[in-house]
C-alpha positions as CSV (number, residue, x, y, z in Angstrom):
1,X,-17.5,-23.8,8.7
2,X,-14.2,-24.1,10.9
3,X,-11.0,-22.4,9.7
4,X,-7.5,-22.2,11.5
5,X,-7.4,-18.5,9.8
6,X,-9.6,-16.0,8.4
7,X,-7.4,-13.7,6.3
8,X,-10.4,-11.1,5.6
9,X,-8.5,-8.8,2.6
10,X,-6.6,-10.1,-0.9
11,X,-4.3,-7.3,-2.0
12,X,-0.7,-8.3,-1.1
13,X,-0.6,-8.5,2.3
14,X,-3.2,-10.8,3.1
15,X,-2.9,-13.0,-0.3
16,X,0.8,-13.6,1.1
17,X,-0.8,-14.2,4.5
18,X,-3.0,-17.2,2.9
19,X,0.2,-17.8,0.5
20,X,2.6,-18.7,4.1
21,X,0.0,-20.3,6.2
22,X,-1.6,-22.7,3.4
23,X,1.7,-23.3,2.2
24,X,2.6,-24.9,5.9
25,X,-0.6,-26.9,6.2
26,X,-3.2,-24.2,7.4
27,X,-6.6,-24.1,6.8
28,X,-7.2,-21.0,5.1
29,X,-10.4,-18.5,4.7
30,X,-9.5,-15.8,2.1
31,X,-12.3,-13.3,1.8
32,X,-12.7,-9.7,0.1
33,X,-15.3,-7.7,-1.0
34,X,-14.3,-7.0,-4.8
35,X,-15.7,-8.6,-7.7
36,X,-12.1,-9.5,-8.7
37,X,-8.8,-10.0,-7.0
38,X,-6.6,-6.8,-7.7
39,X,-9.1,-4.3,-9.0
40,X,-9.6,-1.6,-9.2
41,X,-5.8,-0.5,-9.3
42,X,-5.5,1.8,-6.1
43,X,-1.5,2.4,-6.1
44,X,1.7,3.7,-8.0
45,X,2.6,0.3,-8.9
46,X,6.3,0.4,-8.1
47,X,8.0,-2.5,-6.3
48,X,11.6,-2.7,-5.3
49,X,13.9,-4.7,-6.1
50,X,14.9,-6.3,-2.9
51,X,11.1,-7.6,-2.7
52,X,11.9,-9.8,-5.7
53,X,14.6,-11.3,-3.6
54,X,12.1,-12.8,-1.0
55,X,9.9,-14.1,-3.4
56,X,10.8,-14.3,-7.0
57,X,7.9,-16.4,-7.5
58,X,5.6,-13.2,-7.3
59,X,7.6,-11.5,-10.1
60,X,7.0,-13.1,-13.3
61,X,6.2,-11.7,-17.0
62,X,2.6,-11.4,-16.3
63,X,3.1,-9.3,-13.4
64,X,5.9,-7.2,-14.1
65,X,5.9,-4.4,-16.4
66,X,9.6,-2.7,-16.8
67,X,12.7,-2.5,-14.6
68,X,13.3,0.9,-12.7
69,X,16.7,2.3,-12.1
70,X,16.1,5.8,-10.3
71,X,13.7,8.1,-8.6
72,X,14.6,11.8,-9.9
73,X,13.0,14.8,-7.3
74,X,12.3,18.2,-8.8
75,X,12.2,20.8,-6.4
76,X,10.2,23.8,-6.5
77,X,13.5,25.7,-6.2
78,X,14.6,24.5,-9.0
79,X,17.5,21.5,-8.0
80,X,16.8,18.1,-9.0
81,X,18.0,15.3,-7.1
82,X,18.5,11.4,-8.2
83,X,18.1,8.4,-6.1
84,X,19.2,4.9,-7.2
85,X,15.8,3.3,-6.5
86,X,16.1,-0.4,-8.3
87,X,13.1,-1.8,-8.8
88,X,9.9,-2.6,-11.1
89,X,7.0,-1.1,-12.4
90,X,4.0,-4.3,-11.7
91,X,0.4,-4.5,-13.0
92,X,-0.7,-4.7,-9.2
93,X,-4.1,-6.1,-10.6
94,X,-2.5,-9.5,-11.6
95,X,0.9,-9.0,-9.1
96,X,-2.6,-9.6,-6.2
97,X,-4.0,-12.1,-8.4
98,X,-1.2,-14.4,-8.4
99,X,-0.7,-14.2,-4.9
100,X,-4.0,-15.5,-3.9
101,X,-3.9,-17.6,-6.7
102,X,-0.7,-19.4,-5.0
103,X,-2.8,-19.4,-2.0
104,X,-5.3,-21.2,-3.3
105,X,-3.6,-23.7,-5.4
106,X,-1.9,-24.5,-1.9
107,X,-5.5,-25.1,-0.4
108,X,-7.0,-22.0,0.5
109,X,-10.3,-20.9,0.2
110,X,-11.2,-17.5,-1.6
111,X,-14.0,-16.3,-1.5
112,X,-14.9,-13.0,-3.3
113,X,-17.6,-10.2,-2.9
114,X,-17.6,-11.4,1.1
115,X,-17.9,-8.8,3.9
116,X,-16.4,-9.1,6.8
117,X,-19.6,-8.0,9.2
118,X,-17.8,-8.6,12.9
119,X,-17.7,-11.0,15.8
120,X,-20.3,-12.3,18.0
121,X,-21.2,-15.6,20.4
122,X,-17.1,-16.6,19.5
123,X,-17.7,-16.6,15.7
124,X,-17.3,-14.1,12.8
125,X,-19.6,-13.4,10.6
126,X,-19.1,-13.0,6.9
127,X,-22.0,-11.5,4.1
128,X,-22.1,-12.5,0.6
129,X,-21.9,-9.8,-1.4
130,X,-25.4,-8.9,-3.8
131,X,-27.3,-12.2,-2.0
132,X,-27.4,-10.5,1.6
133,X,-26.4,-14.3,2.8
134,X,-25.1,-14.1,6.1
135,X,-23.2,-16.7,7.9
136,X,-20.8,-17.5,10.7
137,X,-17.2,-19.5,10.4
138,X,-15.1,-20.6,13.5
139,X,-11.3,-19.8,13.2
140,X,-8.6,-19.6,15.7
141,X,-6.9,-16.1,14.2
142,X,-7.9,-13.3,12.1
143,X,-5.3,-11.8,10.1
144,X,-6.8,-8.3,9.2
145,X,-6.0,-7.3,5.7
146,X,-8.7,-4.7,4.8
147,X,-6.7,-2.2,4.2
148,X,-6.2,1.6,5.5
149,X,-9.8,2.1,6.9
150,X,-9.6,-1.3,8.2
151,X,-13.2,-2.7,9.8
152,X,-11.2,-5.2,11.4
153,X,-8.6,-2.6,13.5
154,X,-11.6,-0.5,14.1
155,X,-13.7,-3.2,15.6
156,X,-10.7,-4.8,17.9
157,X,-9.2,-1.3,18.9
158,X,-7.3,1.5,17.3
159,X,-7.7,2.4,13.8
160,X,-5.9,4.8,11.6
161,X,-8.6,8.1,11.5
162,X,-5.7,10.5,9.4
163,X,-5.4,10.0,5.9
164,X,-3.6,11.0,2.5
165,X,-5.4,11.0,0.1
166,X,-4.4,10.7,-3.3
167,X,-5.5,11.0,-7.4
168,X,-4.0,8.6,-10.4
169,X,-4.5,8.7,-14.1
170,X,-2.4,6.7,-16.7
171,X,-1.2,8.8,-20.1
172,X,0.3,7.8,-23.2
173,X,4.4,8.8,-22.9
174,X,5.9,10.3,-25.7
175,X,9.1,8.5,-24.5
176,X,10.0,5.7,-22.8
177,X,11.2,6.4,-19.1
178,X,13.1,4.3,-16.8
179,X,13.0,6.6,-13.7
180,X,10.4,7.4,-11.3
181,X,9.6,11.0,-11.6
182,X,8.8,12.6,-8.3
183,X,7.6,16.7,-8.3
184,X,7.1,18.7,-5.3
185,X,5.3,21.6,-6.0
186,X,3.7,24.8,-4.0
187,X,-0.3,23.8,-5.3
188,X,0.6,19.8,-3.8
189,X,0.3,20.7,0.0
190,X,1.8,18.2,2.1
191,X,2.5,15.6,-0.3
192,X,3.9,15.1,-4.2
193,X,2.8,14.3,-7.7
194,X,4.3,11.6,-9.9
195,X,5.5,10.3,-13.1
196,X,5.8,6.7,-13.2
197,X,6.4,4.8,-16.2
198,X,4.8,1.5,-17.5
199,X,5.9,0.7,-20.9
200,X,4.1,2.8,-23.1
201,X,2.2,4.4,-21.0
202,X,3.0,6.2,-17.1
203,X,0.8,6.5,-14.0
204,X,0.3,10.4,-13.1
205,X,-0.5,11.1,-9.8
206,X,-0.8,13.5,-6.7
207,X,-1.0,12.8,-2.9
208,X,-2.0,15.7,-0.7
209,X,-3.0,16.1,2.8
210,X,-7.0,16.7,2.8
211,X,-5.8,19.2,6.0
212,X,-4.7,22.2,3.4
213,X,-8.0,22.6,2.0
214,X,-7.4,21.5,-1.8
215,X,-9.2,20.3,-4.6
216,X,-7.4,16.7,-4.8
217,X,-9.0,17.2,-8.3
218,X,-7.8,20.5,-9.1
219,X,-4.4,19.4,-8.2
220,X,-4.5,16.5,-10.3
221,X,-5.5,18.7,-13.3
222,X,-3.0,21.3,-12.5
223,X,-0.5,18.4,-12.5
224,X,-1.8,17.0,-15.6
225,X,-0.8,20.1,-17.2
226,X,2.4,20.8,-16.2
227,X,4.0,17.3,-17.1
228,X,2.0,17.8,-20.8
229,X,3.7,21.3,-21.0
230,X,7.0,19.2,-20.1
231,X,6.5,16.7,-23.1
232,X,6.5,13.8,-20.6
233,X,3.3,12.6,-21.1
234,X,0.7,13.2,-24.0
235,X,-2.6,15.1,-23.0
236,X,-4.6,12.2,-22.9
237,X,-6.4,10.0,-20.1
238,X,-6.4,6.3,-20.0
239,X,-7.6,5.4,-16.7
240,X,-8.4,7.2,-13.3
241,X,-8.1,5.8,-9.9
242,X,-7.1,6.9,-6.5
243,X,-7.6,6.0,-3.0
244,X,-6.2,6.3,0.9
245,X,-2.7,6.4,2.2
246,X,-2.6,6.1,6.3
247,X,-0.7,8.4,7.8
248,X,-0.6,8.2,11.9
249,X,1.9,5.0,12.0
250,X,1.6,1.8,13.1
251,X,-1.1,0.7,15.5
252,X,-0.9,-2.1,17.8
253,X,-0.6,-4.7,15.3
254,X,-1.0,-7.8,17.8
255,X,-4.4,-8.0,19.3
256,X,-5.3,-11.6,21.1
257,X,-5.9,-13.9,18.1
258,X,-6.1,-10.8,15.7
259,X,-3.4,-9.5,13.5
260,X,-3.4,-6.5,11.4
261,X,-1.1,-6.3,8.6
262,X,-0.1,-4.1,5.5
263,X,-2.0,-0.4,5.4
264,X,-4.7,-2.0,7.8
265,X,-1.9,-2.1,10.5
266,X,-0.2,1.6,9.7
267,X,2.7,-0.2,7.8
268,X,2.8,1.9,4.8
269,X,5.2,5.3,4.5
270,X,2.8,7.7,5.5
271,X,5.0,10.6,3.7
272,X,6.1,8.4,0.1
273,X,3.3,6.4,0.8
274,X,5.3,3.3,-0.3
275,X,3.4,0.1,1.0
276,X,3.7,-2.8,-1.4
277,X,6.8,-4.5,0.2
278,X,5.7,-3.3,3.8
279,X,2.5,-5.3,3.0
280,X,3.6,-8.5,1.6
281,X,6.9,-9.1,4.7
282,X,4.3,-8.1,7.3
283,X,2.0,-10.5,5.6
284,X,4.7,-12.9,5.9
285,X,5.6,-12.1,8.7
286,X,2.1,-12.8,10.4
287,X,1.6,-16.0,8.4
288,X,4.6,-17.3,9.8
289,X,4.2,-16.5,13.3
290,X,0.8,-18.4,12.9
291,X,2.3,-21.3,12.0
292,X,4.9,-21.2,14.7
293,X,1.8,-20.5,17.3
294,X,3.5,-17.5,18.2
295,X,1.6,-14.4,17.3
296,X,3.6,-12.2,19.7
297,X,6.5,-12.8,17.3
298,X,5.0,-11.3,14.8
299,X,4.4,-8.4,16.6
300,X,8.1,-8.1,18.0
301,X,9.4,-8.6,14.0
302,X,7.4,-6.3,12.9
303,X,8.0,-3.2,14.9
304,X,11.8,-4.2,14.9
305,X,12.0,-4.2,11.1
306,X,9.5,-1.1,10.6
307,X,9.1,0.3,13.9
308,X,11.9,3.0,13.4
309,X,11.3,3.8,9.9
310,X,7.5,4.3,10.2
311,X,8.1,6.0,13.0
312,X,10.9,8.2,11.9
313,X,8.0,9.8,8.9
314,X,5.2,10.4,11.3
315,X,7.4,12.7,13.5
316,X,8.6,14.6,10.2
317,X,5.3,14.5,9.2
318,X,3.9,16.6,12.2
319,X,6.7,18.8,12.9
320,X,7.4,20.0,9.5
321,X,4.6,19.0,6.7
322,X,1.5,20.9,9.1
323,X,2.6,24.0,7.3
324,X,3.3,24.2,3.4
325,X,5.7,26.8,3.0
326,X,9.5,27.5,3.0
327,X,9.2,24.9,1.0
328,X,12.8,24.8,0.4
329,X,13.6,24.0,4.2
330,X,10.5,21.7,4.5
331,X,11.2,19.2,1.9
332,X,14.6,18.2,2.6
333,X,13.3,17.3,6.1
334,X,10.2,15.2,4.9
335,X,11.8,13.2,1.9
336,X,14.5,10.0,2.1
337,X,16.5,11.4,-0.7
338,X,17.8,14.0,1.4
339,X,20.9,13.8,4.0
340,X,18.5,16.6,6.2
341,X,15.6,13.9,6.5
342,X,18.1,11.8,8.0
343,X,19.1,13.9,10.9
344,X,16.8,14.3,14.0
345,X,16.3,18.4,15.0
């Protein structure tokens, strides 16, 4: 089989990858591993607003849940802070379903429970999934979507080796919300739980760094508890879920005919953890500079519009998050809602 692109991952960044370069004419190979586009869940699920501005067509009534209005911060010190923080709650399984759906109806190929295996004689090598099929395809770029422990990076260069790692339920809410809750607490080392609301319901959640020691499970119970105690949430699991947040920054994200984009590049907030929008404009990003036959432009867009801001988190990251205490000088240097994470010390 001969492709202009293999996009090898569905979530947003590389369903908007196949979305751009099938829409201008490409021939696109979509491939990913899961059974279904979109799950399992492995995120927060909030989206901002301005993301909705690029491309309204991703935000429709299937995908979207509830408008946002704020993020509030409680500290362990006792202040809270609010942070207008427009945006939407989305059900990320159908928000990545509809991408790669547009994809395809704009003449991409999908092709699920696929396995990207590596290159070898000029071609790359793909496994269907439960058959043990293999076979080769012939494509003049890769866009590597795989997200944060990326085969695709590893096998063309650097790769992201530190990770957050985080821990998700969704509860009943005894009330409706429309802010994003965000705790820092003592017993979350280097990292935050959450409230977020979805209607009736809120994903609760808690990203720490693996570094400290913890039970990420022990956390998430501890959590649990607390935001019960509060009256936020009823004591009652829905769902569980939980995955990898990357946290060195950006690698190279240009590499011959290869791009890397979304968490598979080192595009997502590696102290929020935010990566949604980063992953769908840097998928856009790629799949236009594809089209233009310019890869390089890719690479000089992306590090202009992120470059700074990734880089910006890893520095607080390793200067002030290594050591969990004084929390009360710590988090205003590691979090965006505070005039102190703003200033360079």
């Amino acid at each position: 089989m001969k492709f202009d692109v293999l996009v090898v991952g569905a979530g947003p960044a590389g369903g908007t990858a196949a979305y751009i370069l099938s829409k201008g004419g490409a021939k696109v190979l979509l491939v990913d591993t899961k059974k279904r586009v979109g799950f399992p869940v492995q995120c927060a699920e909030f989206v901002p607003l301005q993301l909705s501005h690029s491309f309204p067509e991703f935000f429709t009534k299937e995908t979207v849940v509830q408008k946002i209005k704020d993020m509030v911060h409680m500290t362990p010190w006792g202040e809270t802070t609010r942070m207008d923080s427009p945006g939407f709650m989305v059900r990320r399984d159908r928000f990545d379903s509809l991408i790669s759906e547009l994809a395809v109806k704009n003449g991409a190929k999908l092709m699920l429970r696929t396995k990207f295996l590596g290159f070898e004689d000029g071609k790359v090598w793909l496994e269907r999934l439960g058959t043990g099929e293999r076979f080769s395809v012939e494509v003049d770029f890769i866009v590597g979507a795989d997200g944060p422990r990326s085969k695709v990076a590893k096998l063309t260069g650097d790769h992201t080796r530190t990770f957050l790692t985080t821990a998700q339920v969704s509860m009943p809410l005894r009330e409706k919300l429309s802010d994003l809750l965000v705790y820092f607490r003592e017993y979350i080392p280097g990292g935050y739980g959450w409230v977020f609301p979805k209607g009736d319901t809120a994903n609760v959640g808690v990203g720490i760094d693996p570094e400290f020691g913890f039970s990420l499970f022990e956390v998430l119970e501890r959590f649990k508890k607390e935001v019960v105690a509060e009256g936020i949430v009823e004591d009652k699991v829905l769902s569980r879920t939980g995955g990898w947040i990357p946290a060195e920054g950006i690698k190279d994200p240009v590499r011959g005919n290869v791009l890397l984009v979304g968490d598979a590049g080192g595009f997502c907030h590696p102290i929020t953890g935010a990566g949604i929008a980063n992953a769908v404009l840097t998928g856009a990003m790629a799949g236009e500079a594809v089209l233009c036959g310019s890869p390089e432009d890719y690479k000089e867009e992306a590090l202009e519009v992120f470059g700074e801001t990734v880089s910006r988190a890893v520095r607080k990251r390793v200067k002030y998050m290594k050591s969990w205490d004084n929390l009360e000088f710590v988090i205003p240097r590691t979090w965006i809602a505070f005039e102190e994470y703003w200033k360079e010390e």
